[in-house]
VOGU-3710 file (C-alpha; in Angstrom, 3 decimals, decimal comma):
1> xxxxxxxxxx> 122,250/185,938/98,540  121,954/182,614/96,496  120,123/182,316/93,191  116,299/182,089/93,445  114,501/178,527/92,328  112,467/178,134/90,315  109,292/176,828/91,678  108,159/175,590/87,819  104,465/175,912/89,097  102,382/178,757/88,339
11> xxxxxxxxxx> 99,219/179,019/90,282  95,808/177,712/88,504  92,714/175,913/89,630  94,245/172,863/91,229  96,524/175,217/93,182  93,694/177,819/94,457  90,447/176,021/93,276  87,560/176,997/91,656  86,995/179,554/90,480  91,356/179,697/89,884
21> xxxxxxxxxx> 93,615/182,403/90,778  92,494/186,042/89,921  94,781/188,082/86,974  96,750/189,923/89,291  98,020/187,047/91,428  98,515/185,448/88,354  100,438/187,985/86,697  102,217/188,394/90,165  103,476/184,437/90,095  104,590/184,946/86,212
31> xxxxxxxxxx> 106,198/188,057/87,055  108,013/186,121/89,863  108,721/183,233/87,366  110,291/185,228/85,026  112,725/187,158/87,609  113,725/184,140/88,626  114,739/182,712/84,930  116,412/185,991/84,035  118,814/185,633/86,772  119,661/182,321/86,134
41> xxxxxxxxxx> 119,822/183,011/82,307  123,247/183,824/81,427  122,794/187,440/80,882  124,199/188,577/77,553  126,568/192,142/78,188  125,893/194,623/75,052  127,641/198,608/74,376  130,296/197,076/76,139  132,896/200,638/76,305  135,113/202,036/79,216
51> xxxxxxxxxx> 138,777/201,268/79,097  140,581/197,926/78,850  140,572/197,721/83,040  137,652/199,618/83,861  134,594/198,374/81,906  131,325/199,517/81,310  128,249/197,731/79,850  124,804/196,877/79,420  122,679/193,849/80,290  120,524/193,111/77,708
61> xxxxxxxxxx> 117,465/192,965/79,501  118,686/195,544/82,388  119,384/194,293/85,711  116,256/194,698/88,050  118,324/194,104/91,419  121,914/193,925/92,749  123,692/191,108/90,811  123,059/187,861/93,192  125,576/185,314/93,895  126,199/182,699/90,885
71> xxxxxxxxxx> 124,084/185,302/88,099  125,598/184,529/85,221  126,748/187,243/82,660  128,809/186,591/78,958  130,577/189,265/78,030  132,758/189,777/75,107  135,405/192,644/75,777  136,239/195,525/73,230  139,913/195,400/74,613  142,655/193,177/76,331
81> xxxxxxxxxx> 143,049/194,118/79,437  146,432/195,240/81,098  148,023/194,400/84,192  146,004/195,155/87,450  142,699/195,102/88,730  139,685/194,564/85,980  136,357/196,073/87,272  132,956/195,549/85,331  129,911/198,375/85,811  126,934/196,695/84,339
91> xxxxxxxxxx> 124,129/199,398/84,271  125,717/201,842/85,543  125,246/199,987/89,019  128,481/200,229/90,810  131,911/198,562/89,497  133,105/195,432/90,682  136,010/193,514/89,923  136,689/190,550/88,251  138,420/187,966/89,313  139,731/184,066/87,261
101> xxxxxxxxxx> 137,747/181,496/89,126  139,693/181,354/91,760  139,225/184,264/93,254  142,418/185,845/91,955  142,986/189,782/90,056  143,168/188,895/86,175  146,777/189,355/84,862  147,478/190,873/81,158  145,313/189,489/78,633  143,523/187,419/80,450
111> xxxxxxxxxx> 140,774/189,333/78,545  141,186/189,410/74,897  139,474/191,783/72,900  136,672/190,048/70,580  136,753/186,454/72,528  133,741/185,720/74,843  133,681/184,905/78,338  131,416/183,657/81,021  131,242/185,172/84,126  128,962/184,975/87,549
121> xxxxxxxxxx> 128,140/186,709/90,061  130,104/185,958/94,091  128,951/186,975/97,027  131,123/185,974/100,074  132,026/188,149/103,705  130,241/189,805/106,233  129,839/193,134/105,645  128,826/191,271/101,650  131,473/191,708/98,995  130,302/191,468/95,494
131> xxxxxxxxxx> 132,625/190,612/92,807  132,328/188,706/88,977  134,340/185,401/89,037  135,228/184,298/85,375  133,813/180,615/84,836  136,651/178,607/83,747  140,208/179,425/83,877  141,829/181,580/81,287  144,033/180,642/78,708  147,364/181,339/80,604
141> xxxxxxxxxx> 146,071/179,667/83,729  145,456/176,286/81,565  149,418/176,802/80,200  150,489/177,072/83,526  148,377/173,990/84,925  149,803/171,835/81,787  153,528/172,775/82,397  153,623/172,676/86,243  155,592/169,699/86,516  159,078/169,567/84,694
151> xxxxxxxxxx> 158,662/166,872/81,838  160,259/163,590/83,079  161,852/163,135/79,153  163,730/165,752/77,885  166,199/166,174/74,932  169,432/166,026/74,988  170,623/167,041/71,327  169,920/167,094/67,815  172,662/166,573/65,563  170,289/167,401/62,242
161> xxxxxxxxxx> 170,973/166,182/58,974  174,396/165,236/58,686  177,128/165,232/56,090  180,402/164,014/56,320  181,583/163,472/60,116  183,884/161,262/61,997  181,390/160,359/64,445  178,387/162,234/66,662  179,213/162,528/70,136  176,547/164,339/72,997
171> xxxxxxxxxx> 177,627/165,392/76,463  174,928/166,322/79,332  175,992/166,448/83,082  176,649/163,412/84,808  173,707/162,047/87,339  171,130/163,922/85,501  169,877/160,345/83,513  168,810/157,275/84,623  167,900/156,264/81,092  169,489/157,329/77,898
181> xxxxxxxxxx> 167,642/156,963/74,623  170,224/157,358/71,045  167,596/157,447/67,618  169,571/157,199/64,740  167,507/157,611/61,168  168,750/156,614/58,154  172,750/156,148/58,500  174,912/155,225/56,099  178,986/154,895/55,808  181,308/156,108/53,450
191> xxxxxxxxxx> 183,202/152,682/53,435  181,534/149,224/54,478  182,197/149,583/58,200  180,603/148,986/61,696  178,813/151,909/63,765  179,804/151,784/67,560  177,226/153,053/69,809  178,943/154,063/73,770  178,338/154,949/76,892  181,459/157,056/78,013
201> xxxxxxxxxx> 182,783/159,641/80,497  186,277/162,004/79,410  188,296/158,220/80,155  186,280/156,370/77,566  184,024/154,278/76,374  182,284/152,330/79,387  179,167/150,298/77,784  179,947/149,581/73,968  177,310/147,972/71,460  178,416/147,634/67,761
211> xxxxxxxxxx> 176,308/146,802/64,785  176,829/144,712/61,286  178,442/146,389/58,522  176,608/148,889/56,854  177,761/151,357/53,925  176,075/154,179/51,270  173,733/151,486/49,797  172,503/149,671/52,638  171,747/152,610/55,079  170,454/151,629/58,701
221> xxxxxxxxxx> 168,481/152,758/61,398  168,986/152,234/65,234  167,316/152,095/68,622  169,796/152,220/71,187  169,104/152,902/75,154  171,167/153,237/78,412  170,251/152,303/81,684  172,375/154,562/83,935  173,804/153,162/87,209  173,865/155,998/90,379
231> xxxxxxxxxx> 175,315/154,438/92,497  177,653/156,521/94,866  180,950/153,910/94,229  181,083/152,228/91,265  177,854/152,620/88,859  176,715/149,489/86,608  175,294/150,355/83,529  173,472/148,318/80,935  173,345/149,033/77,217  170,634/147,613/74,180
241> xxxxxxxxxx> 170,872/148,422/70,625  168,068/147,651/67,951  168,181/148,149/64,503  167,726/147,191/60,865  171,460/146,768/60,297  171,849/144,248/57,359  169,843/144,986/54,285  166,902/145,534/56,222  167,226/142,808/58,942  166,677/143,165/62,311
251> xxxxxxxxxx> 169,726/143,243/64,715  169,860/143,191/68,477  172,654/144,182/70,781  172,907/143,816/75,130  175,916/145,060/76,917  177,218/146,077/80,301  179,824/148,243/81,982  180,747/149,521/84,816  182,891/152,657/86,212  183,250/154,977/89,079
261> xxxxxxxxxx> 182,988/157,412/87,484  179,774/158,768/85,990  179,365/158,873/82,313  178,532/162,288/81,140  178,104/161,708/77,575  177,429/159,165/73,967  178,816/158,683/71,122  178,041/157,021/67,502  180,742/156,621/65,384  181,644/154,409/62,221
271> xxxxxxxxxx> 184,639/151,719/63,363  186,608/152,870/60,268  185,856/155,886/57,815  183,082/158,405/58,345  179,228/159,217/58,792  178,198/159,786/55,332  174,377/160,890/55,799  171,621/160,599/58,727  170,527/161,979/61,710  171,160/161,253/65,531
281> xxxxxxxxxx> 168,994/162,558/68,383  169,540/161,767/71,948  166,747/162,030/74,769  167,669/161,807/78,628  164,649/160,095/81,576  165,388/162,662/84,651  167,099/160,369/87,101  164,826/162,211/89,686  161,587/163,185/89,304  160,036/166,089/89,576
//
């Protein structure tokens, strides 16, 4: 049974004419009028008690009729609710469940205890089934419709904050990229040296970029990506480095290499000496999407 409309037009003189309706038809219409706004009103749920699945509460005014199809209810729950069905007796009427608003049995917490939630009344099927469908989705449902689809980025590694090291080296599994992405913050050498930046598989280096000098006092910071070749024979890759390499300048590298084999990993490494201080993280573009 669908919600009522309101007619917004309560009888009077231009409606029955002179002399105008008599009290009780009057009354009648305003009576009407007023059923009609209560169960479109989103009917506030007090003494709400029972268990966490099997509520109980009170509509503040008390129901008059059945609840009709899209009555609107708020209800803030005492508990969380567990796993299973969730049913709701308003006024001691009969309990129905409640469903997200989809049409679907609530999961754990989907209710929290103290947090408010709109609800309305569905009516569907023949015999007439009567259940409460919540009005939006719930919080989980919202996680789950942000994280359906794998992330096309994703990281690779993290090296941290870094002392002393010969060089910084990540692996992932060959094919997985199409684009590689190397951030290096704040670098700096314990001798005046180069830093290499590769492409590589276990035979070496395939697509190698190499900066100015840089050392403890002039520390750099670089922006280096890899465009990953797939194909099945022999893949062609292309390299480009950016960075503020010389006392704050800006540098800017291109290379290209090819191999048959697939390069499963990168490396930054001084030429000559070590990595003194910085920090190297490597991100990988899913070569297919998801």
């Amino acid at each position: 049974m669908p919600l009522p409309t309101p007619d917004r037009n309560l009888p009077d003189t231009l409606d029955t004419g002179p002399p105008g309706p008599t009290g009780g038809d009057y009354a009648d219409e305003v009576a009407a009028e007023v059923e009609r706004l209560w169960q479109l009103a989103a009917n506030p749920l007090v003494n709400v008690a029972g268990s966490a699945n099997a509520i109980t509460a009170e509509c503040d005014p008390p129901l008059i009729a059945d609840i009709t199809h899209g009555q609107p209810f708020w209800l803030v729950p005492a508990l969380n609710n567990a796993g299973g069905g969730v049913t709701l007796d308003i006024d001691s009427r009969g309990a129905v469940d409640v469903e997200t608003f989809d049409g679907l049995p609530l999961e754990a917490d989907d209710l929290v205890a103290g947090e408010g939630v709109l609800m309305f009344g569905y009516v569907s099927g023949s015999p007439a089934v009567t259940t409460l469908r919540l009005a939006t989705p719930t919080p989980r449902e919202l996680r789950a419709l942000a994280t359906v689809a794998e992330p096309l980025w994703e990281q690779i590694d993290d090296s941290g904050a870094l002392g002393t090291v010969a060089q910084v080296e990540f692996t992932f599994i060959a094919g997985r990229y199409s684009e590689i992405l190397v951030v290096a913050s704040d670098m700096s050498t314990s001798s005046t040296t180069a830093l290499s930046l590769t492409l590589r598989n276990a035979g070496g280096a395939i697509v190698t970029m190499t900066t100015s000098s840089i050392n403890s006092a002039n520390t750099s910071t670089l922006r280096g990506s890899f465009t990953v070749g797939l194909n099945a024979t022999t893949k062609h890759h292309l390299g480009n480095l950016k960075g503020d390499t010389s006392g704050g300048s800006f540098e800017e590298f291109d290379a290209v290499g090819s191999n048959a084999t697939a390069p499963d990993r990168v490396r930054l490494a001084p030429v000559s000496g070590n990595i003194d201080a910085g920090r190297v993280i490597a991100y990988g573009l899913l070569a297919t999407a998801p």
